[in-house]
C-alpha positions as CSV (number, residue, x, y, z in Angstrom):
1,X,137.5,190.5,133.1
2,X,135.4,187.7,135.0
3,X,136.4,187.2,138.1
4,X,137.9,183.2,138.5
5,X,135.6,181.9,140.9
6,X,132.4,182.9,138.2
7,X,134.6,181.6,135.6
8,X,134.9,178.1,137.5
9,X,131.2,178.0,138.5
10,X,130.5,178.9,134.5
11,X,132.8,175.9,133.9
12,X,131.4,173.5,135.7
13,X,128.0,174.3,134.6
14,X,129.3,173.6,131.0
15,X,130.5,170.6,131.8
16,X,127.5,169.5,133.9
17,X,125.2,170.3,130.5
18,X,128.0,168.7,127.6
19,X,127.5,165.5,130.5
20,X,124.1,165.2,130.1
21,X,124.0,166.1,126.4
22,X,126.9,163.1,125.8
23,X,124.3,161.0,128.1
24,X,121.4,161.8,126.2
25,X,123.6,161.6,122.9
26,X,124.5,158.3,124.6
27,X,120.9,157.3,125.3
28,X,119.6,158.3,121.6
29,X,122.1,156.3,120.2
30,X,121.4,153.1,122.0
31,X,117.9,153.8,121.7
32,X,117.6,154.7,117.7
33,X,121.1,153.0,116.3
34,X,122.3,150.0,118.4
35,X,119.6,148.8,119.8
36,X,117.6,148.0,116.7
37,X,121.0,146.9,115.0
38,X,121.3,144.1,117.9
39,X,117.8,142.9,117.9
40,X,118.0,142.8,114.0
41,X,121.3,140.8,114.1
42,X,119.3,138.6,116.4
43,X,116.7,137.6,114.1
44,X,119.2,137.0,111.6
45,X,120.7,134.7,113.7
46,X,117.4,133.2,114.4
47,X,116.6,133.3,110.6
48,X,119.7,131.5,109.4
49,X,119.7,128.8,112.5
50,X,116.5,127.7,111.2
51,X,117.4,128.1,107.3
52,X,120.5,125.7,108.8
53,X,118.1,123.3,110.3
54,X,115.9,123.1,107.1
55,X,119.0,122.3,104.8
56,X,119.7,119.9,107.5
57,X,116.2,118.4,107.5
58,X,116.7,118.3,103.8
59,X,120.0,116.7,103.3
60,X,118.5,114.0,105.7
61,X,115.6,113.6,103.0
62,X,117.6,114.0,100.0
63,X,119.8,110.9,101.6
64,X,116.4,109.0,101.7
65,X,115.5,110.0,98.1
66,X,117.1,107.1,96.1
67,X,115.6,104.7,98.4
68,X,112.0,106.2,98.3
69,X,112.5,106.6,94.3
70,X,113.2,102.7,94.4
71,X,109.8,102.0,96.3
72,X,107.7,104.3,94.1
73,X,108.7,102.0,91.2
74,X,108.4,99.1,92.8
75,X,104.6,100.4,94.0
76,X,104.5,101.7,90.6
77,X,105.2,98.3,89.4
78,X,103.0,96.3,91.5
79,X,100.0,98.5,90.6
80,X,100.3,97.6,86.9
81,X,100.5,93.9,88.2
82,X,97.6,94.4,90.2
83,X,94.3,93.1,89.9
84,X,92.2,95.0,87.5
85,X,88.2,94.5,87.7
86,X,87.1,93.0,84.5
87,X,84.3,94.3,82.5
88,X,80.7,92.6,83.8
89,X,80.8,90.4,80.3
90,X,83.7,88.6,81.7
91,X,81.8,86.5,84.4
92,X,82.1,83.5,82.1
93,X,85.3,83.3,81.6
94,X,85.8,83.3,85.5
95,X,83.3,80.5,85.5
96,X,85.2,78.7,82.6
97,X,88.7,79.4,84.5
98,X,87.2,78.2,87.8
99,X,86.0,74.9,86.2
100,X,89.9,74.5,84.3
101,X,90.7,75.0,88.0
102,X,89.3,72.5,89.6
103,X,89.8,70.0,87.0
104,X,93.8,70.6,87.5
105,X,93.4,70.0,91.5
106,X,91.3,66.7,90.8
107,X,88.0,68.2,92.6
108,X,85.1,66.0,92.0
109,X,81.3,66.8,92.3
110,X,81.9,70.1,91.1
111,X,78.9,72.7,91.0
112,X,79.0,76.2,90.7
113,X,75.6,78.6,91.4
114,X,76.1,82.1,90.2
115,X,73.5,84.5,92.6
116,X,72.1,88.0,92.0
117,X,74.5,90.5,91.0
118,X,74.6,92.9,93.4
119,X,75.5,97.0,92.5
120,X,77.8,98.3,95.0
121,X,79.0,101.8,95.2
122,X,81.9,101.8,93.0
123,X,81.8,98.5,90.8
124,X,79.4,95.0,91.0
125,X,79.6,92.1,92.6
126,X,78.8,88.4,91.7
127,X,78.3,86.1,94.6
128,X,78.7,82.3,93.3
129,X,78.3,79.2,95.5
130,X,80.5,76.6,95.2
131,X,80.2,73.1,96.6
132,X,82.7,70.2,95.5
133,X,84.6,66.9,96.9
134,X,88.5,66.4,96.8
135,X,91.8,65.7,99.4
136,X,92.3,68.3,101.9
137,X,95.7,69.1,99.9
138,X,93.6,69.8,96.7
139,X,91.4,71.6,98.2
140,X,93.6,73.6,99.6
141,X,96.0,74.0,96.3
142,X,92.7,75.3,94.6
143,X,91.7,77.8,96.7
144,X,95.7,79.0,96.7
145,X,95.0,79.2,92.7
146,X,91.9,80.5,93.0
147,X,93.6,83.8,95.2
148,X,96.4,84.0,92.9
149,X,93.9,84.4,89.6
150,X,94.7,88.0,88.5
151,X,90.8,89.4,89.4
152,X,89.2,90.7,92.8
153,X,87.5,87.9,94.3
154,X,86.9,87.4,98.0
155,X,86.2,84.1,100.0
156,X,82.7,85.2,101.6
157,X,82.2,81.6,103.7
158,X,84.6,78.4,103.5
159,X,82.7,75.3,105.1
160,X,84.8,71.8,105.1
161,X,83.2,68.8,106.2
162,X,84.8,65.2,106.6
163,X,83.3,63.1,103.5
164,X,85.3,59.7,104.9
165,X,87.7,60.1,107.6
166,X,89.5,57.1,106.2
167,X,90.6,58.1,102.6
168,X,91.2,62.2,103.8
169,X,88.2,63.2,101.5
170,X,86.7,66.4,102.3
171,X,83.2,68.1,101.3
172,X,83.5,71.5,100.6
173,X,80.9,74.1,100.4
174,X,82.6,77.6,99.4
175,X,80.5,81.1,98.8
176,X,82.5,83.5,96.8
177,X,82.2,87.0,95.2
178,X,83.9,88.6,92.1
179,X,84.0,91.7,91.5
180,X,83.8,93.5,88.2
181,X,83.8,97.0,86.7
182,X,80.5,99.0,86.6
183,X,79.1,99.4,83.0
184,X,77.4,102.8,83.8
């Protein structure tokens, strides 16, 4: 038989190495298995707070959604009423309208020099001096017209001089450009 003092020394050696194979057991555990399990189940987390913060971000924009559907048909809309460029064989109508225009207003003197077409990058461009007498409120109701005609047209120089500063007459001397489609 073993004596009981080799017994207890033989005991306590076992215990000492099942110790430090639980610790190690321990250790490998933490270190393979839990670990990775935790810092998996944190990016999950992270994962689904953002996915929550996207939905969020997207119920905010589907709220919107009606109201930007409403503008893109009212833009929709207001580019079919926009102004188109005529073809380049329109120029005389625009004259013709001009002249119906300033009849309306009760302009007198009126006179209308076309210049030299001019080829920009993406369409053409007619400058056309006008020079004509009328009230300061007809003048000003044509040129109101004239910007509400449904073509491009810009107002390149406006000068108004006094004709008679008794009966309100002005004399007006107006350079202005259409624009119209390129025929390349």
């Amino acid at each position: 038989m073993i004596p009981l003092r080799q017994q207890t020394l033989w005991i306590r050696r076992l215990q000492k190495a099942l110790a430090g194979v639980s610790v190690c057991g321990l250790a490998a555990f933490y270190f393979v298995a839990y670990r990775p399990s935790m810092q998996r189940q944190n990016e999950l987390r992270l994962a689904i707070a953002a996915a929550d913060a996207s939905i969020g971000r997207n119920q905010e924009a589907a709220r919107d959604l009606d109201a930007i559907k409403t503008d893109v048909r009212r833009l929709g809309e207001k580019i079919l009423r926009s102004r188109q460029l005529p073809p380049q064989e329109d120029q005389p109508k625009f004259i013709r309208e001009i002249q119906e225009l300033s009849h309306g207003v009760s302009l007198q003197k009126f006179d209308y020099k076309p210049q030299k077409n001019r080829q920009l990058e993406l369409c053409g461009e007619l400058p056309i001096d006008l020079t004509f007498v009328g009230s300061f409120p007809d003048v000003a109701a044509f040129l109101r017209q004239a910007e509400e005609m449904p073509r491009m047209l810009r107002t390149r120089k406006l000068h108004l001089s006094s004709k008679n500063g008794k009966t309100g007459d002005v004399d007006v001397k107006l350079s202005m450009s259409i624009f119209y489609a390129d025929a390349k």
